[in-house]
Z-matrix of the N, CA and C atoms (Angstrom, degrees):
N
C 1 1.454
C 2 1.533 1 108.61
N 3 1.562 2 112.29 1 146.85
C 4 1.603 3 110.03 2 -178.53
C 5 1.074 4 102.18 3 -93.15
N 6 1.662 5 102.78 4 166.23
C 7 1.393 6 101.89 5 -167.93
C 8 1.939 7 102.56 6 -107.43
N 9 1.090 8 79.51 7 118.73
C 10 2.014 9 105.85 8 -169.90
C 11 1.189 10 118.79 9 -40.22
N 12 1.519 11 119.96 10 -34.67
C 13 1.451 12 124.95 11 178.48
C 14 1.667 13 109.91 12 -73.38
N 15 1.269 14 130.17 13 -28.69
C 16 1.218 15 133.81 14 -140.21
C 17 1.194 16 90.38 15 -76.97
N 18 1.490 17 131.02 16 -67.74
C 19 1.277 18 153.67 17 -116.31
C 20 1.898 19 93.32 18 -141.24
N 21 1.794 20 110.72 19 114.59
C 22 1.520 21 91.90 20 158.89
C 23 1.583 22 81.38 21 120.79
N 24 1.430 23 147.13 22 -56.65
C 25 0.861 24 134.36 23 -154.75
C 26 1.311 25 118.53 24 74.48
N 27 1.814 26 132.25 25 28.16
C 28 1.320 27 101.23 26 -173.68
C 29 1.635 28 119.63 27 -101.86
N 30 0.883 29 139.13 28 -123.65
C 31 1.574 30 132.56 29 -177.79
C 32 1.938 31 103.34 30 -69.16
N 33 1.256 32 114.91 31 -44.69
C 34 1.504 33 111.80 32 -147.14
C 35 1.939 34 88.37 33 -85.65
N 36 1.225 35 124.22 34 -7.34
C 37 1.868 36 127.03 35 154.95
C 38 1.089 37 98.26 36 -25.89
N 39 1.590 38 105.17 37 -78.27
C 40 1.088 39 118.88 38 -160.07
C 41 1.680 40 152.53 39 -73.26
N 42 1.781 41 89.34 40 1.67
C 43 1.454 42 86.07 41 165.53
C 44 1.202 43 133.73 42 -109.23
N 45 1.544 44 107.61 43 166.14
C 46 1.489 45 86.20 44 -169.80
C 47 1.685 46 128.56 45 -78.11
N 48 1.327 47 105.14 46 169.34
C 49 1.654 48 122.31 47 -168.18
C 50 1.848 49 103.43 48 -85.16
N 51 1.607 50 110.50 49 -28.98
C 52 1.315 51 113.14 50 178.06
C 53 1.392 52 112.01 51 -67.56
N 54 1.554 53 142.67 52 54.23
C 55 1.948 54 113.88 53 171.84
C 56 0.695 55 103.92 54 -54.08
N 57 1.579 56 126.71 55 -68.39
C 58 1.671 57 122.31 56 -153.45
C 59 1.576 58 98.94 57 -62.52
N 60 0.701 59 130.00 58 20.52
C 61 2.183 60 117.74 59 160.50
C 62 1.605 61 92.90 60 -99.82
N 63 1.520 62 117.54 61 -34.64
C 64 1.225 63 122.26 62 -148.13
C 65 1.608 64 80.40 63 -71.28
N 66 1.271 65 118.98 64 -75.71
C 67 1.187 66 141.91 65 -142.49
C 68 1.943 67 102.93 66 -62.63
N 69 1.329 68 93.95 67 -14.02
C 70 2.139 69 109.14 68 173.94
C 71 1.388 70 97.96 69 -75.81
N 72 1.377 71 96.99 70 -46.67
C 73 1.756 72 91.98 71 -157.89
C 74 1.760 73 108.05 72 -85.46
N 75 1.296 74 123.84 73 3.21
C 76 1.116 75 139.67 74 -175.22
C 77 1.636 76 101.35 75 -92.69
N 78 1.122 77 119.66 76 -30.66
C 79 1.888 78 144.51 77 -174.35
C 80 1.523 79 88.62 78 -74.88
N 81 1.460 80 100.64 79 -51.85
C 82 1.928 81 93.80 80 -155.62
C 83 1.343 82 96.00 81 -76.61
N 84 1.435 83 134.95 82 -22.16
C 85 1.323 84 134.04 83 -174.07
C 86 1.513 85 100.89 84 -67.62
N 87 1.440 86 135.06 85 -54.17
C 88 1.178 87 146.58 86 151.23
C 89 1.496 88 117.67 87 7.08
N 90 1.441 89 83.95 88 -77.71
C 91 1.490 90 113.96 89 -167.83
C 92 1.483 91 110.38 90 -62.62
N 93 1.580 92 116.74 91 -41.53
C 94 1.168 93 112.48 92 169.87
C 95 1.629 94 124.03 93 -81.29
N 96 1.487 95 122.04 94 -5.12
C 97 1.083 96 116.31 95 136.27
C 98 1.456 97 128.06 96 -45.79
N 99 1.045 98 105.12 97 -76.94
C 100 1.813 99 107.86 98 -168.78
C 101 1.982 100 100.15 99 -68.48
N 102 0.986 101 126.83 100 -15.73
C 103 1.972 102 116.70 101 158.38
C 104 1.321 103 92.86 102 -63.74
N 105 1.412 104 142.82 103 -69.81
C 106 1.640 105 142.05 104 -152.28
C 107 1.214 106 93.65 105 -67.36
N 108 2.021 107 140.63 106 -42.26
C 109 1.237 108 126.99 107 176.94
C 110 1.874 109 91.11 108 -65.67
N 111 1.007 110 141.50 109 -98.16
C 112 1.333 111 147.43 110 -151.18
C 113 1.880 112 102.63 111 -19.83
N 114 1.815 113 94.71 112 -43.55
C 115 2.060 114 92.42 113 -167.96
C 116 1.860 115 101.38 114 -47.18
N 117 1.390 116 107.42 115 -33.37
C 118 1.117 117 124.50 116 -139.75
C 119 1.836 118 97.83 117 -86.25
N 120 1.274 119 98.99 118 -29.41
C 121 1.441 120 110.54 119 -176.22
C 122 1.297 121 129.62 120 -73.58
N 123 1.559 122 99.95 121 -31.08
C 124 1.876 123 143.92 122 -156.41
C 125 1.236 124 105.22 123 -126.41
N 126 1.243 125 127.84 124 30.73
C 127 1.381 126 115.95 125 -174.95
C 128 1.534 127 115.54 126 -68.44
N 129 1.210 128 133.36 127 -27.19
C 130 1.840 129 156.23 128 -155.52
C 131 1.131 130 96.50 129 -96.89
N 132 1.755 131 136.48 130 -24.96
C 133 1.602 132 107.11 131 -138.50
C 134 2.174 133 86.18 132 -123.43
N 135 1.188 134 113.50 133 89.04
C 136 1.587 135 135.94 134 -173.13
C 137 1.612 136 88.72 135 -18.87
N 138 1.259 137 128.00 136 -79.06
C 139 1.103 138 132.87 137 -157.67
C 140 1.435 139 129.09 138 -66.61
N 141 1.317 140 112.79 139 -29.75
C 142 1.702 141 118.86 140 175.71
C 143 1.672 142 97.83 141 -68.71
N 144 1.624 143 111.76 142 -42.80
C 145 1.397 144 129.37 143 -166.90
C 146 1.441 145 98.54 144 -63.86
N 147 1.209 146 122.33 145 -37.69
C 148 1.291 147 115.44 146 -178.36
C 149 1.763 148 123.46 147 -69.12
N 150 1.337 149 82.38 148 -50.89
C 151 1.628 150 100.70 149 165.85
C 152 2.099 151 117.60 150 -52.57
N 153 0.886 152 65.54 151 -47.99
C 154 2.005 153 67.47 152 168.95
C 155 1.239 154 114.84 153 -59.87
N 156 1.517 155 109.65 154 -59.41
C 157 1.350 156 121.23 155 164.50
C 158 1.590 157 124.96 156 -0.17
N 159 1.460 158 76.70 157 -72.51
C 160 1.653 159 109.05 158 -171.73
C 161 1.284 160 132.80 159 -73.52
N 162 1.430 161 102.29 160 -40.66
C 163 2.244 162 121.23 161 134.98
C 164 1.060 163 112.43 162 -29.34
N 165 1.493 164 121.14 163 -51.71
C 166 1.335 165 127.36 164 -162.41
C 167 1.091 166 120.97 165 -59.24
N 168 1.038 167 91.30 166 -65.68
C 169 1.858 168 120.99 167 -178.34
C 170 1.618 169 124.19 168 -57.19
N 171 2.099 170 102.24 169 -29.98
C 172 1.152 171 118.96 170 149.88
C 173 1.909 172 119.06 171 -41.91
N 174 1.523 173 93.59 172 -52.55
C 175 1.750 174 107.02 173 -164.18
C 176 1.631 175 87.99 174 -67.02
N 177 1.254 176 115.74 175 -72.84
C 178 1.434 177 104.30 176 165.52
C 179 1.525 178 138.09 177 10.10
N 180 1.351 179 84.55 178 -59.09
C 181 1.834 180 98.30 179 -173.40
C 182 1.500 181 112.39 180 -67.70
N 183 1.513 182 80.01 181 -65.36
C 184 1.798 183 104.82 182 175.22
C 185 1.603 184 110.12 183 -45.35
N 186 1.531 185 131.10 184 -25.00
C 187 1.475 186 130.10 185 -161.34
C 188 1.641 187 99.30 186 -94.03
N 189 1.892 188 101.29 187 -17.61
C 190 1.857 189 104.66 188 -166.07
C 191 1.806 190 94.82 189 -93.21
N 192 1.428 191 128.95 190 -25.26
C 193 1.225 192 144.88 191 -158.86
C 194 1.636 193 92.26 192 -101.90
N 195 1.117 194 151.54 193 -22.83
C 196 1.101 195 140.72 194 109.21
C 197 1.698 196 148.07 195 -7.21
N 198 1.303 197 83.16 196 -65.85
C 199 2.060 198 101.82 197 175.33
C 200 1.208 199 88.33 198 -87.40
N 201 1.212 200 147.36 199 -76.04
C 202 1.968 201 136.43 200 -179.57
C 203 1.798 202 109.39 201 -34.68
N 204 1.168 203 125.46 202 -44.52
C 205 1.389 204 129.77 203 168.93
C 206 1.860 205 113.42 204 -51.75
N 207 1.648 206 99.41 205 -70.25
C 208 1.625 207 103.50 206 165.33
C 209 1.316 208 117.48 207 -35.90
N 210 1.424 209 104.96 208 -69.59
C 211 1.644 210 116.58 209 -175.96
C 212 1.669 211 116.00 210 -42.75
N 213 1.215 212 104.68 211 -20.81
C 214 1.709 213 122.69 212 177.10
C 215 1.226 214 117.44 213 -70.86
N 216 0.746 215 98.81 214 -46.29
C 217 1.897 216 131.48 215 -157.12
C 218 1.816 217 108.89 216 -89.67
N 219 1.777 218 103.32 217 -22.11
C 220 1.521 219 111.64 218 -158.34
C 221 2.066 220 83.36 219 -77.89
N 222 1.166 221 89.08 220 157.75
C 223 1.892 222 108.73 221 178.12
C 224 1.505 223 95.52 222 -83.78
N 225 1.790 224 129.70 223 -54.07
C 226 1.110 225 118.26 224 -171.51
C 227 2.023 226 89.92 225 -120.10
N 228 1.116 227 94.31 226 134.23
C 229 1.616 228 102.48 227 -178.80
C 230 1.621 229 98.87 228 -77.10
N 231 1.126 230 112.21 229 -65.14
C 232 1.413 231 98.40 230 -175.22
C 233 1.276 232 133.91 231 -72.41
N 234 1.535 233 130.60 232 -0.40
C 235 1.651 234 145.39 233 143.92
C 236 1.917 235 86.88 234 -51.28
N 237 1.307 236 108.85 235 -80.99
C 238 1.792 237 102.50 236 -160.31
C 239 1.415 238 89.06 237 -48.74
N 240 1.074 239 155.38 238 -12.92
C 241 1.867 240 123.38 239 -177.03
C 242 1.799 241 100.74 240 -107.56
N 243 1.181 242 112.55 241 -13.71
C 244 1.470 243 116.28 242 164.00
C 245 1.547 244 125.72 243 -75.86
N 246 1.354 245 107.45 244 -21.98
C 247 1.489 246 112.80 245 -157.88
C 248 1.682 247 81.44 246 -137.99
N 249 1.981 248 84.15 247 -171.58
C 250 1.464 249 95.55 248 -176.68
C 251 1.702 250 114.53 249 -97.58
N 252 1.412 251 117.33 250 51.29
C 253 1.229 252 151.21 251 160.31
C 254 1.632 253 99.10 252 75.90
């Protein structure tokens, strides 16, 4: 049997070959859920707050090194900043 995506252009072309990036950056989304629940929990105590902080700002990075990666990767740059990439 051929393989359907290759040849034809139809739906399965087009997705991507990366999950496991998908499925990391889906973790870090996670994670920065439950830091934004924790900021929210810990607001009083200087040091946990700080420490989140600093998680945060980690996820941060990782979320901008992401969209600069996509934005790399996009065929038309300005469709991905018009649309939903």
């Amino acid at each position: 049997m051929a393989d359907q995506g290759s040849a034809g252009g139809g739906p399965a072309a087009s997705v991507p070959r990366d999950s496991g990036y998908h499925v990391y950056m889906a973790s870090v989304a996670m994670l920065a859920l439950l830091v934004g629940g924790a900021l929210l929990v810990a607001p009083n105590v200087p040091d946990v707050s700080g420490v989140l902080l600093i998680v945060d700002f980690v996820i941060c990075l990782l979320f901008a090194f992401d969209f600069c990666r996509s934005l790399w990767k996009a065929h038309s740059k300005w469709r991905y900043l018009a649309t939903w990439g």
